[in-house]
N, C-alpha and C positions, 0 to 999 in steps of 0.2 A: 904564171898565175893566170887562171882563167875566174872569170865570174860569167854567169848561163842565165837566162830570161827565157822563156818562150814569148814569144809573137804573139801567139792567140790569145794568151791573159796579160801580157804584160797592159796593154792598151799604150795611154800615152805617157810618155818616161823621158827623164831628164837625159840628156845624153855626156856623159861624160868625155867623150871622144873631142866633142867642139872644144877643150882645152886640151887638149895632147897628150896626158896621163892618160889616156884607156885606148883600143882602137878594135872596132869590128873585125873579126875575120870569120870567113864562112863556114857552117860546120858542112860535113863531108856525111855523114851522114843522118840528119834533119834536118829543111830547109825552113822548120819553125820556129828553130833554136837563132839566138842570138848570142856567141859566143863574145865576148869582150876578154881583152888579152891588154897584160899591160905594154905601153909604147915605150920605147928609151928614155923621153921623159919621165911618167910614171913609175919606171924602176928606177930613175937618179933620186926623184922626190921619196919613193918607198925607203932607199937605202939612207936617204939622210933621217929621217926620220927613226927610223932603225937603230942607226948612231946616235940619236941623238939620245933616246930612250937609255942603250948602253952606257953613253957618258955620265947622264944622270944617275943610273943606278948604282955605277961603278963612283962617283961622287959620294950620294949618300950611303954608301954602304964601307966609305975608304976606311973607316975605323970598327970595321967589326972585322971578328979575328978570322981567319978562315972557313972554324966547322960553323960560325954565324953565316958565312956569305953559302955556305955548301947548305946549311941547312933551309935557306930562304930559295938556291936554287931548288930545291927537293920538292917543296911546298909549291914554288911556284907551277913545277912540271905535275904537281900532282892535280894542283887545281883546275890546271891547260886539260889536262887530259877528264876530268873530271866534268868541267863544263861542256866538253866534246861529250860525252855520254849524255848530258841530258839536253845539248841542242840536236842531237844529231848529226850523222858525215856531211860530207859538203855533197853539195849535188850538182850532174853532170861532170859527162864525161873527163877526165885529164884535170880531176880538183883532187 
C-alpha cells in the first residue's frame, strides 16, 4: 500500500515515518513524488485493526441469520464501491 504527495505542494507535512508505521521510498520515475509505503510495523498495526473491525462485526452480527449477514455484505460492497465513484481512484502510481 502506497500513499503519493508531491514535494512541490505538499509544503510542510507531518511525517509519519518518525513512528515506524509508514516509510519513504524513492519513486523511480518522479523525483517530486514522495512515495510512502507501509513499514512491518504499519502493516502488523493495519492487520490488527482489520481484525479487530471483523471481530466486531462478526459480534454484532452473530445473531442474524445468514441471508441478514449476506445481505449487509452486499450493501456494504455496494456503498465501498459507490463512495469510490464519487471520491474518485486513488492516485499515483501502484494505488
Amino acid at each position: 500500500m502506497r500513499a503519493w504527495t508531491s514535494r512541490a505542494r505538499a509544503g510542510p507535512r507531518p511525517k509519519p515515518s518518525t513512528r515506524g508505521l509508514m516509510r519513504h521510498v524513492a519513486d523511480q520515475d518522479d523525483g517530486r513524488r514522495s512515495p510512502l509505503e507501509l513499514a512491518p510495523e504499519g502493516g502488523d498495526v493495519l492487520a490488527a485493526i482489520r481484525a479487530f473491525r471483523r471481530k466486531v462485526v462478526a459480534g454484532a452480527s452473530a445473531h442474524w441469520s445468514g441471508a441478514g449477514r449476506a445481505a449487509l455484505a452486499d450493501l456494504l460492497t455496494r456503498f465501498v464501491r459507490d463512495v469510490a465513484a464519487v471520491t474518485g481512484p486513488p492516485h499515483g502510481p501502484g494505488s
